[in-house]
C-alpha positions in Angstrom: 58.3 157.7 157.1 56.9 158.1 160.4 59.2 158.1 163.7 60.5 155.4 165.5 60.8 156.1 169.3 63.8 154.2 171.0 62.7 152.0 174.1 64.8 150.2 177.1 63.4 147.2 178.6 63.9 146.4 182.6 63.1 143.3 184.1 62.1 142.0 180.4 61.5 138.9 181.2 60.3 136.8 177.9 60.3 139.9 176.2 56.6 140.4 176.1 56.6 144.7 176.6 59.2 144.8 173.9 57.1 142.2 171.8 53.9 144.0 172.1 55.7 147.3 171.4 57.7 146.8 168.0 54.3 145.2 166.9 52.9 148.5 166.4 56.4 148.5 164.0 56.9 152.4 165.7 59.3 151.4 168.7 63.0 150.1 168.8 64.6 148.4 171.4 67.9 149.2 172.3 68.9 147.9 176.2 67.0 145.0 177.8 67.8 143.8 181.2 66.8 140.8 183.3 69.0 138.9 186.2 67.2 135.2 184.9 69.3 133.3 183.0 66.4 130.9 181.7 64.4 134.2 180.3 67.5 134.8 178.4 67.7 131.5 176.6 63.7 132.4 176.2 64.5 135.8 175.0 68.0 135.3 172.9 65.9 132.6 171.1 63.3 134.9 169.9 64.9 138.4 169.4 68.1 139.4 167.3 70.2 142.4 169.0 69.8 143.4 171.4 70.2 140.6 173.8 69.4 140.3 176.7 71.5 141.9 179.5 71.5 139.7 182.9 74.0 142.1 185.3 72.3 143.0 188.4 69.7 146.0 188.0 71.8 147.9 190.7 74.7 147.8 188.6 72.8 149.3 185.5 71.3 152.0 188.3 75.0 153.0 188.3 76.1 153.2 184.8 76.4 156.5 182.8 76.7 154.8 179.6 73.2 153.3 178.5 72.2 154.2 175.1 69.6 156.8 174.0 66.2 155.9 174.4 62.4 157.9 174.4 60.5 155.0 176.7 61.3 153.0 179.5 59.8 149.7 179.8 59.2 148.1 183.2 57.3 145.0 184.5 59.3 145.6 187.9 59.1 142.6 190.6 55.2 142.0 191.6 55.7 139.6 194.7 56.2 142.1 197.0 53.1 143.9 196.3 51.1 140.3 195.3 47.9 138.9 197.5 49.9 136.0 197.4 53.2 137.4 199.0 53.8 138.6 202.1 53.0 142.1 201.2 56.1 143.5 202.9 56.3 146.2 199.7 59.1 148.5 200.3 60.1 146.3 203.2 61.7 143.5 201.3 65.0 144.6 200.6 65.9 141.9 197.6 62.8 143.1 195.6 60.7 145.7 196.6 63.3 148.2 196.8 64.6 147.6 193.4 61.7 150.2 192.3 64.2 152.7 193.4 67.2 151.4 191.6 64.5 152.2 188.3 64.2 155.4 189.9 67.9 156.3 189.6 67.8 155.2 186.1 64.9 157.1 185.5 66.7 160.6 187.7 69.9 159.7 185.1 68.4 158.6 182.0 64.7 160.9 182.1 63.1 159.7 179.0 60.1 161.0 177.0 57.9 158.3 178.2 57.7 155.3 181.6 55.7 152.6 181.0 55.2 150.3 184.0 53.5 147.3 184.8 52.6 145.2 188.3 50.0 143.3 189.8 46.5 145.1 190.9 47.2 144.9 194.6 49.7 147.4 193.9 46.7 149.8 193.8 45.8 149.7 197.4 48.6 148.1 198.8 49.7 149.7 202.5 46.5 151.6 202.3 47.8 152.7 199.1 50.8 154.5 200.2 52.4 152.4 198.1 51.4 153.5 194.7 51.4 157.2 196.5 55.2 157.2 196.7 55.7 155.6 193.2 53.2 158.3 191.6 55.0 161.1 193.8 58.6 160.1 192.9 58.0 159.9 189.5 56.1 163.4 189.6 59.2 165.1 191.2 61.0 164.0 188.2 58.9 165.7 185.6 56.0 163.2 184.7 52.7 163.9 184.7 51.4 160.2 185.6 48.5 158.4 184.3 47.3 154.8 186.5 44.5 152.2 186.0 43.8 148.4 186.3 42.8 147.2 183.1 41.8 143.0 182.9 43.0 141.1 180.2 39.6 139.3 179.4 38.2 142.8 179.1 40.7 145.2 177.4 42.4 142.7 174.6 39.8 140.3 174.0 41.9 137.0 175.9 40.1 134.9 177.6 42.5 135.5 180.8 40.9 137.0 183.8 44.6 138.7 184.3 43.9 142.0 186.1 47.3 144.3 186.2 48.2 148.2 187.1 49.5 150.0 184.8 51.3 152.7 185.7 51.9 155.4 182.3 54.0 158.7 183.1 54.9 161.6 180.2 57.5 164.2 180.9 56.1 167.4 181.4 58.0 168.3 178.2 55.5 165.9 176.4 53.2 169.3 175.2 50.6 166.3 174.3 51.0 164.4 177.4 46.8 165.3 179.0 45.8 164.5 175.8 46.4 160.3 177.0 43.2 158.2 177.6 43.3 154.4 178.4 41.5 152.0 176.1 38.2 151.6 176.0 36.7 147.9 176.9 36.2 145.8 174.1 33.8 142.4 174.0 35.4 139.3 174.5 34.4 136.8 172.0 37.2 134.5 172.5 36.4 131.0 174.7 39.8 129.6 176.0 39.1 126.4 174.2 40.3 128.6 170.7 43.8 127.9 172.0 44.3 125.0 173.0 46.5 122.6 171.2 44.8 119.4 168.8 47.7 117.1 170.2 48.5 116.9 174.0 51.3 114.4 175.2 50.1 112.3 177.8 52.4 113.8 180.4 49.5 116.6 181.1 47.1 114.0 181.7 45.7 113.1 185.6 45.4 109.9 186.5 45.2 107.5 189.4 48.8 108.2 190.2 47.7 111.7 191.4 47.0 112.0 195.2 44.4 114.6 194.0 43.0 112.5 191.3 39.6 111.4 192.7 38.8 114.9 194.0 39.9 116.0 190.6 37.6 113.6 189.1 34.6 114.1 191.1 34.9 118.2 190.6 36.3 118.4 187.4 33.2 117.6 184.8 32.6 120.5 182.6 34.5 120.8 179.3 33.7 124.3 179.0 35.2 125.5 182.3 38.6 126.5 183.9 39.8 124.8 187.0 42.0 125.2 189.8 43.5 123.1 192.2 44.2 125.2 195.5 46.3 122.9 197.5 43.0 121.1 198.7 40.2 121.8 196.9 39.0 121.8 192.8 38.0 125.8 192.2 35.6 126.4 189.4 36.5 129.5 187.2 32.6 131.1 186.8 33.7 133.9 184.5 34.3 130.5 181.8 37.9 131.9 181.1 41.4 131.0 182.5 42.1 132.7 186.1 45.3 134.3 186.3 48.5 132.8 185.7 51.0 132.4 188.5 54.4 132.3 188.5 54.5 129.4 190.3 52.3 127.2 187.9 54.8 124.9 187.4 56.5 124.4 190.8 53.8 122.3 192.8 52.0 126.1 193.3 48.3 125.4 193.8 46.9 127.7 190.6 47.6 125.2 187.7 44.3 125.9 185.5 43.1 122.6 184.4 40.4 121.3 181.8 38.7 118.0 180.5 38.7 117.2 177.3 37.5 114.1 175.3 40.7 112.3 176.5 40.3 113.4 180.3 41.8 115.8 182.8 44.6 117.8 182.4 46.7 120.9 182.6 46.8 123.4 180.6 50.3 123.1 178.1 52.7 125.9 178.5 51.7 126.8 174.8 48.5 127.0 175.7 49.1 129.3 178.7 51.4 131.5 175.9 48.2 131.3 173.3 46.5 132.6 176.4 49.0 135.8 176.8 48.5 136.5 173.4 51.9 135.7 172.8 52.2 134.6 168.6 52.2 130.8 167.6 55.2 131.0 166.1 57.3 132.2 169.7 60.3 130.0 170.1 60.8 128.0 173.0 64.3 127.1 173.9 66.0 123.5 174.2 67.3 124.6 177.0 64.3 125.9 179.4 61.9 122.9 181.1 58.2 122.8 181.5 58.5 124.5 184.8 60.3 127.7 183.6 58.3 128.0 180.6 55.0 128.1 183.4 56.6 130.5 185.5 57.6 132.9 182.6 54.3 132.5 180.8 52.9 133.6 184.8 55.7 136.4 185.1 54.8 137.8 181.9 52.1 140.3 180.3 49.4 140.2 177.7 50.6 141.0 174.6 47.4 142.3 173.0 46.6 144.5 175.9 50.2 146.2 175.9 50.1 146.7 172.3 46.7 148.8 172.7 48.5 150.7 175.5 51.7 151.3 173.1 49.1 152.6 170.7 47.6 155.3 173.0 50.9 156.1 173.6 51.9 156.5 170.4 48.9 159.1 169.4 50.6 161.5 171.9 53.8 161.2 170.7 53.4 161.7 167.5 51.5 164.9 167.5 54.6 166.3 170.6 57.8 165.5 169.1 57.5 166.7 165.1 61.1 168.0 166.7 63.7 166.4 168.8 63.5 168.1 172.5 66.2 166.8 174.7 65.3 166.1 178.1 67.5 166.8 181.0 68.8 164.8 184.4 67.1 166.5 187.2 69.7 166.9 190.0 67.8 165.2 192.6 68.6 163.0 195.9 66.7 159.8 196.5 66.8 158.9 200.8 65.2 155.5 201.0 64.8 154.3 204.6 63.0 151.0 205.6 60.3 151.7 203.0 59.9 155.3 203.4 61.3 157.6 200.5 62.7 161.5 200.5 63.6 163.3 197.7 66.2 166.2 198.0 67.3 168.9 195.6 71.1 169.4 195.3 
């Protein structure tokens, strides 16, 4: 019997790393972690032990007694380093500089493998200082550190045009680690309309009722094509897949992707905007979480086909580096984090 790896995931969400992961039926979860009590109805509803964990990602920073684990797991916050934030990065004290409370974990905890995930203006965010710290922290601990953009529509076959950086580092004690490639693209051959649901309750429907409804109506006329509605205007998706989804589909944000079908126009159904994550038909959504959440986590989330192909790459280098267990040790390191600008110390 072949291995199974241990994994940890932060800011889980939904669950969609850890979903995509134990797909491959190789890696175990053990920890997850995420402060929002409506992903943890999400989550709890579709995953037995371990549950999810909602303390405050500071407080994990500081504890000593997390369980074993090979791979970290991380979709950290996006919005500081989104095109549709403020792009205060480091700067924003409530988010951005939660990357360095994963850093401590990471200094504390080192495990075999980091597997992180944020939008793609990470990539030359700040000129791309940004992503220069990130890839030079994690080098000072001991990772040589892989990053690329890889789009949903053209690594997993979803017709999404979700474009995301993944960031993929493998302690230098990984004697495999240079031997990691990225996927390869793959044809998409998938149309959005696959996915949709037969039945749609009438709620999803525009109508005259709609401020926006005549616009909509003179814009909207292709049943082959995506729309958005950005705040004043009718976008039309020319790629003929779903643009990106936001977190803020569901909260009067202007990127709800809309269609017409043979009954007329409408948003998409937060099922469909899961069928277009990848996410499985059978994923449980939870009495307890509205319309509106299940947009926003269904934004917040990641593809699930895409991550799996990543966990699989990963998985060939493993493999063929730990036939025997090599413990990894803390490296007794001080992190200085000053109004966006990092230092590292030895002690």
């Amino acid at each position: 019997m072949k291995r199974k790896f241990k994994t940890i995931d932060l800011f889980a969400g939904i669950g969609g790393m850890r979903l995509a992961f134990e797909k491959t039926e190789r890696f175990k979860t053990v920890f997850a972690n995420d402060f929002d009590k409506f992903c943890k109805y999400t989550y709890d509803e579709n995953f037995e032990k371990p549950k999810l964990n909602t303390e405050d990602i500071r407080k994990i920073a500081q504890k000593n007694d997390l369980p074993n684990f090979d791979v970290l797991l991380a979709g950290f916050p996006c919005q500081p380093f989104s095109i549709a934030g403020y792009r205060e990065g480091f700067e924003d004290k409530e988010r951005g500089n939660l990357f360095f409370e994963m850093y401590k974990i990471i200094k504390k905890h080192p495990p075999k493998v980091l597997f992180l995930e944020n939008v793609k203006n990470l990539k030359g965010h700040n000129g791309g200082k940004t992503i220069k710290v990130i890839r030079e922290s994690l080098e000072h601990l001991g990772y040589t550190v892989y990053a690329d953009v890889l789009s949903s529509m053209e690594y997993a076959n979803i017709p999404q045009n979700r474009e995301r950086i993944f960031i993929i580092g493998f302690h230098n004690k990984v004697k495999n680690r240079l031997k990691f490639h990225f996927p390869q693209k793959i044809a998409l051959t998938k149309s959005f309309r696959e996915v949709l649901e037969k039945k749609v309750d009438k709620k999803y429907y525009y109508s005259e009722r709609y401020s926006n409804y005549k616009k909509l109506k003179k814009e909207v006329v292709s049943k082959d094509t995506v729309y958005q509605w950005r705040r004043i205007y009718v976008r039309k998706n020319k790629k003929g897949v779903c643009p990106t989804f936001t977190a803020n589909m569901g909260t009067g944000g202007h990127n709800v992707p809309i269609i017409l079908d043979k009954k007329g126009i409408r948003k998409l159904t937060p099922r469909e905007c899961f069928n277009l994550q990848g996410f499985p038909k059978e994923f449980i959504f939870s009495s307890k979480v509205s319309d509106t959440q299940l947009y926003k986590q269904a934004g917040n989330s990641v593809t699930v086909p895409l991550i799996e192909r990543l966990a699989l790459g990963i998985l060939e280098v493993l493999d063929k580096s730990f036939r025997k267990k090599i413990k990894i040790l803390p490296i007794p390191t001080r992190l200085i984090n000053h109004r966006g600008k990092i230092a590292v110390q030895e002690v």
